[in-house]
C-alpha positions as CSV (number, residue, x, y, z in Angstrom):
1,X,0.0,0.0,0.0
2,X,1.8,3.4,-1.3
3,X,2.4,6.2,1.9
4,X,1.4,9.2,0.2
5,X,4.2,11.7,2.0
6,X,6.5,9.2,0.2
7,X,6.2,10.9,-3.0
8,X,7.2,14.4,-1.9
9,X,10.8,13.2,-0.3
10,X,13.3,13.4,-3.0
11,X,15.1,9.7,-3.7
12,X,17.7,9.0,-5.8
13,X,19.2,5.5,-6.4
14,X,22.0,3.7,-7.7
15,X,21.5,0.0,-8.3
16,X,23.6,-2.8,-8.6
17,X,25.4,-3.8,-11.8
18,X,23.6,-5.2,-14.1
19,X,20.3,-4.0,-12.8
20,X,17.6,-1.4,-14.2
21,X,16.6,1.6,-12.1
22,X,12.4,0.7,-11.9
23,X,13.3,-3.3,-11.0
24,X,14.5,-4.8,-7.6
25,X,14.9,-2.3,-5.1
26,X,13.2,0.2,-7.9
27,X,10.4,-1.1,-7.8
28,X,10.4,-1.9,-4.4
29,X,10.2,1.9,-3.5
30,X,7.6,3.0,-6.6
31,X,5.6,0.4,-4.7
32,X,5.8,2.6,-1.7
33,X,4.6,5.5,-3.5
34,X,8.5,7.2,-4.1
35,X,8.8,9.2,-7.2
36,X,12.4,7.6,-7.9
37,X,15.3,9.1,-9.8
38,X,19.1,8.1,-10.4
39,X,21.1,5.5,-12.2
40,X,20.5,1.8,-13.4
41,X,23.8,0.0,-14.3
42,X,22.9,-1.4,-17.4
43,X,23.3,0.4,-21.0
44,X,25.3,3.5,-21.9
45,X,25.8,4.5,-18.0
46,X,27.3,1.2,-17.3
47,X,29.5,1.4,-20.3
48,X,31.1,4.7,-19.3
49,X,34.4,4.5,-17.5
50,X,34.4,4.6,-13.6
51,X,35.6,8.5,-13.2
52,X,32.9,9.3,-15.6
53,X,30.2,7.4,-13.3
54,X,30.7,9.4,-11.0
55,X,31.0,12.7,-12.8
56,X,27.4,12.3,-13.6
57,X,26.2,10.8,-10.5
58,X,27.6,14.5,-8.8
59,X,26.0,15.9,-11.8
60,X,22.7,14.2,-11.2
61,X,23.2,15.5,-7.6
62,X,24.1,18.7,-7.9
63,X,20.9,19.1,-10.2
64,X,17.8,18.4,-7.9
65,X,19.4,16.2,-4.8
66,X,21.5,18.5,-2.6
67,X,19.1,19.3,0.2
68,X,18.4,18.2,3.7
69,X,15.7,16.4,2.3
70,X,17.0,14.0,-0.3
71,X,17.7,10.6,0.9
72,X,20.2,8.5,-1.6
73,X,20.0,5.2,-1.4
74,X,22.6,2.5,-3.1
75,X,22.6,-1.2,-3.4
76,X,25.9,-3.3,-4.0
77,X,28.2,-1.8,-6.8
78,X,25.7,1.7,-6.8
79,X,26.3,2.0,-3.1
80,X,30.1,2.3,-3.8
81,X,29.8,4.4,-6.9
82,X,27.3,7.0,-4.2
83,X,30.6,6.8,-1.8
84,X,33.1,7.2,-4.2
85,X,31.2,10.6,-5.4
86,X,30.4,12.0,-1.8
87,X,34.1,11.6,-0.8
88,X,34.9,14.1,-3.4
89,X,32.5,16.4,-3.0
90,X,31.5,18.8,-0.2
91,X,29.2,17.2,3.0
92,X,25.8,15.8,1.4
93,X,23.2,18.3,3.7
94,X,21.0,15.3,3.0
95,X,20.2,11.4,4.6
96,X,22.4,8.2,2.8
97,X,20.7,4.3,2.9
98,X,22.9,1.6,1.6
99,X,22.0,-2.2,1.4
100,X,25.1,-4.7,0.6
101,X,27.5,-1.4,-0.8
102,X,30.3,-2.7,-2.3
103,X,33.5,-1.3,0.6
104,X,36.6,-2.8,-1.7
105,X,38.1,-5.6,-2.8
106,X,36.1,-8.9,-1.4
107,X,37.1,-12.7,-1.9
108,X,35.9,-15.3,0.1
109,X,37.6,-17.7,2.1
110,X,36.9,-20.5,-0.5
111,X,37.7,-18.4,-3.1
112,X,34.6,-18.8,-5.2
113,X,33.7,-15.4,-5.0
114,X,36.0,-12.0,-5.6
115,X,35.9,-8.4,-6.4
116,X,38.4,-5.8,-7.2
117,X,36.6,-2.8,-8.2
118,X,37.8,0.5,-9.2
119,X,40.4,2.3,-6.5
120,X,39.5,-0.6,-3.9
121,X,41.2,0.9,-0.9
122,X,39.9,4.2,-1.2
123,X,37.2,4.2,1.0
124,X,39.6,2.1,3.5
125,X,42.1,5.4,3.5
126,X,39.2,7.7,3.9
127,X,38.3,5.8,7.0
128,X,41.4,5.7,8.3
129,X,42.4,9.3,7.8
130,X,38.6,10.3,8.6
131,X,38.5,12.2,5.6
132,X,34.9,11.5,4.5
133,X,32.4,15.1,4.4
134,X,29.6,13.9,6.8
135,X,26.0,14.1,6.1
136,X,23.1,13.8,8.2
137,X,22.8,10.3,8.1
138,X,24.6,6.6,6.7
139,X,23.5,3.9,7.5
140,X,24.5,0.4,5.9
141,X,22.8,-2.9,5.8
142,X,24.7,-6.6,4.5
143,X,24.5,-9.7,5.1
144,X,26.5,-11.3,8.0
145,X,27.4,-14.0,5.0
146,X,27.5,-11.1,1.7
147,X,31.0,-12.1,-0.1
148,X,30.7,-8.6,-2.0
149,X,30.0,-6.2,0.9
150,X,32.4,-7.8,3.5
151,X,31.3,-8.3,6.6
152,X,34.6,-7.4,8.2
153,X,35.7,-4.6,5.9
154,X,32.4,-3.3,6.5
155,X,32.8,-3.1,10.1
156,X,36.1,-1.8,9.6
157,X,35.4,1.2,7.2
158,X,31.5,2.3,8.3
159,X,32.1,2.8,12.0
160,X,34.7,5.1,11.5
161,X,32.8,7.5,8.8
162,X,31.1,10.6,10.4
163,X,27.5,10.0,11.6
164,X,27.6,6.5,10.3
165,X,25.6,3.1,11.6
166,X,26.0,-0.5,10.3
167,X,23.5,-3.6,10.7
168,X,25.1,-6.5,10.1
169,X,22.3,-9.1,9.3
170,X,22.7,-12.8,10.3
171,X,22.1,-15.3,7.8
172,X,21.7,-13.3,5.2
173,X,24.2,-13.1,1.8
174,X,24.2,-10.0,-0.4
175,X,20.9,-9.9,-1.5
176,X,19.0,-8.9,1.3
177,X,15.2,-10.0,1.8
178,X,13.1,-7.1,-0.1
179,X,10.6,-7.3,3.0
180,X,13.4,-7.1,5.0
181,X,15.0,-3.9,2.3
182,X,11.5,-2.3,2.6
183,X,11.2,-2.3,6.5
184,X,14.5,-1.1,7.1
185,X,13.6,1.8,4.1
186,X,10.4,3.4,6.0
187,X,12.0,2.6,9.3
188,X,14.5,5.1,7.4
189,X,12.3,7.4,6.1
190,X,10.9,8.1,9.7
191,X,13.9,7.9,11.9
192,X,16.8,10.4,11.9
193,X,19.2,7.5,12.9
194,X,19.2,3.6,13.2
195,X,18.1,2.5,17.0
């Protein structure tokens, strides 16, 4: 059932690779009445090279997102393209949901699943040097068994990043329950912080 007020809070999202903008977590929030806007990876956007990405996602930004009122929200691979921009940029006045973001570079134990995305230790360095602009509001959520958001770099890097909070889920892998997503999202919408 949609919340009406949902449709007058500005949301921009950045999905995972591979996904469109209106599926998944997309369509999750149109069902909830959100007027959506941001980036799908798929097509021309994905295609562009990873300093451009995130040219136009401060583009996109800059244009109709910078206010106290915008909430961003990135899953997997578009949460770490949403931190790469913000940590070059000035502090986002606005609030910042992630589920299963992307941190670095990721293999599991086994060795059946790794990552190495663009400048993996960057956000690690921000951390550490506690570089990052703050906003309002970040909260993450992964999965306690995610092998692309890890568990442990997650806990290392999202702590330590101004006004931050991090839910580790148990039992869960990187793609998170979308009942679970869509609790956590209005629990968002109408909270300034996690409990």
């Amino acid at each position: 059932m949609p919340f009406s007020y949902l449709s007058n809070i500005p949301i921009y999202l950045v999905s995972g690779r591979g996904e469109d903008l209106h599926k998944g977590l997309g369509r999750l929030l149109t069902s909830f009445g959100c007027q959506i806007k941001g980036r799908g990876l798929i097509g021309e956007f994905a295609r562009l090279r990873f300093s451009e990405q995130l040219d136009r996602i401060a583009d996109d930004l800059d244009s109709g997102f910078w206010t106290p009122e915008s909430i961003l929200v990135g899953r997997s691979y578009g949460g770490y393209l949403l931190l790469h921009a913000l940590a070059d940029l000035p502090p986002f006045p606005g609030r910042i949901l992630l589920f299963s973001p992307v941190l670095g570079e990721a293999v599991t134990p086994n060795r059946r699943y790794g990552s190495r995305p663009p400048r993996p230790r960057k956000l690690l360095e921000i951390a550490d040097s506690g570089a990052f602009p703050p906003c309002s509001c970040l909260e993450v959520h992964t999965g306690q068994d995610d092998p692309a958001c890890d568990p442990d770099l997650a806990r290392n890097i999202i702590p330590r990043l101004p006004n931050a909070s991090l839910r580790v889920v148990p039992g869960a892998g990187h793609e998170l329950d979308l009942e679970y997503v869509g609790r956590m999202f209005l629990k968002f919408i109408g909270n300034k912080r996690m409990q």
